[in-house]
N, C-alpha and C positions, 0 to 999 in steps of 0.2 A: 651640697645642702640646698641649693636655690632649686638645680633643675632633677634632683629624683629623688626629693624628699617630700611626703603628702602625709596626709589624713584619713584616719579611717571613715570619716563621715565624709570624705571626698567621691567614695565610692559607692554608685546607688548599686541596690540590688537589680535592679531592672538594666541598667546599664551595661552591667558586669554578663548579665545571661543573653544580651542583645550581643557584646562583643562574641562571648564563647560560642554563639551561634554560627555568626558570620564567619568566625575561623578555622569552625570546629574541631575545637581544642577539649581533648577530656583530660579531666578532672583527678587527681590522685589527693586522696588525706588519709595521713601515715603517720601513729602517734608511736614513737618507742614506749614501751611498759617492762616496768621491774617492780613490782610489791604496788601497787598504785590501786588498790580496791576502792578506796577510798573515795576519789575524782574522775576516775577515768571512765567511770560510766556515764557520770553527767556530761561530760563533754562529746563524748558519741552521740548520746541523747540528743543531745543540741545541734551538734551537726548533722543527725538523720533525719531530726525534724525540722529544720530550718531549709536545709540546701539539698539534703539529697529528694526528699517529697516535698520540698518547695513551697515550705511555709511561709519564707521570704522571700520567696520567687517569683508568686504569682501562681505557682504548683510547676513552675521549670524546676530544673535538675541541675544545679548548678556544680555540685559535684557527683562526677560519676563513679567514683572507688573509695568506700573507708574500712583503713585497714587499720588491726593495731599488731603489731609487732612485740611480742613476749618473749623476752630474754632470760628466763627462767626464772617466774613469779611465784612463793611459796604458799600466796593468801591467795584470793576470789578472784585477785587483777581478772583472770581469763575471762571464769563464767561472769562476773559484771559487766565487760565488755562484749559477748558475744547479747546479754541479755538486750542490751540497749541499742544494738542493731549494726556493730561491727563487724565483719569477716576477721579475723581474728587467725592467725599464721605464729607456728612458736618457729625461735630464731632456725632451729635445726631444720626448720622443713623448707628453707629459703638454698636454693644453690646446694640440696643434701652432700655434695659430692667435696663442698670446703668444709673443715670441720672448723666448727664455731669457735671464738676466742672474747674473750669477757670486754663490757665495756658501750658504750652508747653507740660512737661511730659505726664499731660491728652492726650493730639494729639498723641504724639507717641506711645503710651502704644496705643491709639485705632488705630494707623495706623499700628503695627504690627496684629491686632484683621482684621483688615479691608482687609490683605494681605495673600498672599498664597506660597510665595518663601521661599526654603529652608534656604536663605542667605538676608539681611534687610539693605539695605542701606538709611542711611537717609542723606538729605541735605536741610539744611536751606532752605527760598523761597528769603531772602534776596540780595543773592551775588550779585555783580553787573560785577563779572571779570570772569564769571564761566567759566570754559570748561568742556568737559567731561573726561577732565586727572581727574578729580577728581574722576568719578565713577571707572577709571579703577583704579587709584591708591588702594581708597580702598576693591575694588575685589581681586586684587592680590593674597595679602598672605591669602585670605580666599578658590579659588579655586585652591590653589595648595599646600595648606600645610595643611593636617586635623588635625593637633594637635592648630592649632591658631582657637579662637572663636569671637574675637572683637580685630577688627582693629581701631583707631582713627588717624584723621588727623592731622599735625600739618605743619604750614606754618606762613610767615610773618601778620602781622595786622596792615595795616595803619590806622595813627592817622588821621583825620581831625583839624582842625586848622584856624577857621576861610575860607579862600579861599585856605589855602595850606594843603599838604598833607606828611605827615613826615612817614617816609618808615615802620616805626614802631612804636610801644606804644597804639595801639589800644587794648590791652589784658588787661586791667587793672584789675579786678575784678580778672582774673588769678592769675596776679602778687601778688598782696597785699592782697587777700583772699586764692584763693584754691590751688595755690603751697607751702605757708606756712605748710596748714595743710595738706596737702600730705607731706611733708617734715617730718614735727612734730609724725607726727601718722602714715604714712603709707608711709616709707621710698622708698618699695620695688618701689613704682609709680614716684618716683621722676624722671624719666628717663623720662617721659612724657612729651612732649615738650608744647603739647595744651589740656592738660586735660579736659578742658572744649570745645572744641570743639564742634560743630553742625552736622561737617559730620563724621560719622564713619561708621563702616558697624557689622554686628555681625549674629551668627550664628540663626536661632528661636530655636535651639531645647537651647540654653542660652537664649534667650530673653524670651520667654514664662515661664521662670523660675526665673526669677527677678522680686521686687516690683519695681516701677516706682513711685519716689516720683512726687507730679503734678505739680510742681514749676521749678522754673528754677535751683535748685539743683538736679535735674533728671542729668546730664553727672555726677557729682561727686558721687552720689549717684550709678549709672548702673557701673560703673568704679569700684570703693571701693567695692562690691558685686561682682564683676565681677572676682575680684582678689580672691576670699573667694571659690567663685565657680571652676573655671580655672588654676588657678592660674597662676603667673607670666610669664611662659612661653606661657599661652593658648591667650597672653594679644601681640596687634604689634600696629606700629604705620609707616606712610609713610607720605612723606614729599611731599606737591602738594603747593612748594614753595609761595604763595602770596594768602590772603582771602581777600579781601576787600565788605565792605558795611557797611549798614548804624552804625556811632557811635552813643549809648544809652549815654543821656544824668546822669547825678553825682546821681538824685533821683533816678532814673531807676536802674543804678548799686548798688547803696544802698539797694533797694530791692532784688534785684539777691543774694549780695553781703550776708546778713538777711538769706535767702532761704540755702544758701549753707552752711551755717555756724551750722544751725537747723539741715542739715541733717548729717553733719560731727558729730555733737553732737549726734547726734540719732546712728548713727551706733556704735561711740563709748560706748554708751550705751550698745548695743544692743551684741559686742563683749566683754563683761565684765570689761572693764577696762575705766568707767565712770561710776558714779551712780548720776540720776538725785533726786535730794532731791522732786521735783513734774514737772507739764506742764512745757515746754517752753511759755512765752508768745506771745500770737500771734498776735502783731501788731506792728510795727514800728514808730517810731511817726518825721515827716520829718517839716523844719520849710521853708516860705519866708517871705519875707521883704515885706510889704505893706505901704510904707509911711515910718511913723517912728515906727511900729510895726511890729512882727514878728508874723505871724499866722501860726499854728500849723497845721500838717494834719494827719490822723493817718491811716496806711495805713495796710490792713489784707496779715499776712505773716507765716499765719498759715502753718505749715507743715502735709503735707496729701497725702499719700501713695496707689496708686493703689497695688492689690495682685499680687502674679504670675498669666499670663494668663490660667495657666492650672488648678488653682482652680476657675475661674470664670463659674457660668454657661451660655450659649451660646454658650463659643468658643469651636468651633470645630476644632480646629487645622487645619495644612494647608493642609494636603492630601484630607479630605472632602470638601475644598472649591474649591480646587483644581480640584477635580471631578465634584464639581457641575456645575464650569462652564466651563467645556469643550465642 
């Protein structure tokens, strides 16, 4: 908390494109998109105007790749995002040769595959409050400290409520899922304010070296690995005070909720100190109320691990793509 926790107003914009000079370090922002017409244009918006032509820059280029990543969006998600100045990649056309499997971490694992910057920032397509403190916050401590490899964001989370909105309590799945088990098993992360968080940023020459579980236990899973690889010190976190959008309704967190707990189990496995007697099973089984009955639903919660990108064949890492398309 003392030495690699900051603020998003810690970090100028002039600072930030003085370091990336001197390192020359490029730039990757990679939003996963499912149904998101809605937000996802404003925030490309925002980050083409700000950071890629350098509205807050000075007219530097503080990031040099935005991508957004379509996981198979049935509204406008695409053409909003292409409008507003994204290069825009559907999941199939990332690595054509794996054939795609449903779920967030899939997006990411191939929006790192699909990217060429030395540095990975990723951000939800959801937000609805965005600005681009967020991209500088989590650039920060990555282009001026080489000993940090994965920055994560943490910030307030409004609740919804009906028509009101309560300044807080939107993190639930956190609460009551994955800072237990961070607590319980993996004390050293307990300083993490939003471990599950959506936007962080991380280094590739780490990220092409993690599995990517394909579920929504991909941030506890890259986090928990991340520590194993880096360790605690190589680990930051900055504070881009308020996240809002849309809240997942009790079933939805119930799956998340499934997902995370699979792969908490799995690594403790996998770090010797759990032994699974066989399979997790993989389904969940969620009830409603139909009248005066309850019908059951049983919903696939299989846990399923991309490899590290550098034993995949196709990826060519980022210098070669980097080349190609200059």
């Amino acid at each position: 908390m003392a030495r690699r926790s900051s603020h998003a107003r810690d970090w100028l914009p002039q600072r930030l494109v003085a370091a990336k000079a001197l390192t020359g370090t490029r730039v990757s922002v990679v939003l996963p998109a499912l149904d998101e017409e809605r937000t996802v244009g404003t925030i490309v918006a925002q980050v083409r105007h700000d950071l890629v032509e350098g509205a807050r820059t000075g007219g530097a280029s503080l990031v040099d790749e935005l991508v957004v990543v379509d996981s198979g969006s049935s509204d406008d998600t695409v053409a909003r995002a292409r409008e507003a100045g994204a290069r825009v990649v559907l999941r199939e056309q990332v690595l054509p040769d794996v054939a795609p499997l449903p779920g967030k971490g899939e997006v990411l694992w191939r929006g790192v595959a699909a990217t060429s910057g030395d540095v990975v920032v990723f951000l939800d397509s959801d937000l609805e409050d965005f600005t681009t403190d967020f991209v500088l916050g989590l650039l920060g401590p990555l282009l001026t400290d080489p000993d940090v490899a994965l920055v994560k964001a943490t910030y307030d989370r409004p609740l919804r409520q009906g028509e009101s909105v309560l300044p807080a309590g939107g993190g639930r799945v956190t609460e009551l899922v994955a800072r237990p088990l961070l607590n319980l098993f993996w004390p050293a992360l307990a300083g993490f304010v939003q471990p599950l968080s959506g936007e962080y940023a991380a280094r590739r020459s780490l990220l092409e070296r993690l599995e990517f579980p394909t579920g929504y236990g991909v941030e506890l899973g890259l986090l928990v690995d991340a520590l194993g690889m880096v360790g605690l010190d190589g680990l930051a976190q900055v504070d881009l005070v308020r996240r809002k959008h849309r809240n997942s309704d009790d079933a939805k967190l119930g799956a998340m909720a499934s997902e995370i707990i699979q792969v908490a189990l799995d690594r403790l496995a996998r770090q010797g100190r759990l032994r699974l007697a066989g399979p997790l099973a993989g389904s969940l089984v969620q009830f409603t109320r139909v009248g005066e009955q309850y019908t059951a639903h049983s919903l696939d919660v299989t846990l399923r691990e991309r490899p590290a990108l550098l034993t995949v064949p196709g990826y060519t890492g980022a210098a070669d793509r980097a080349d190609s398309s200059a």
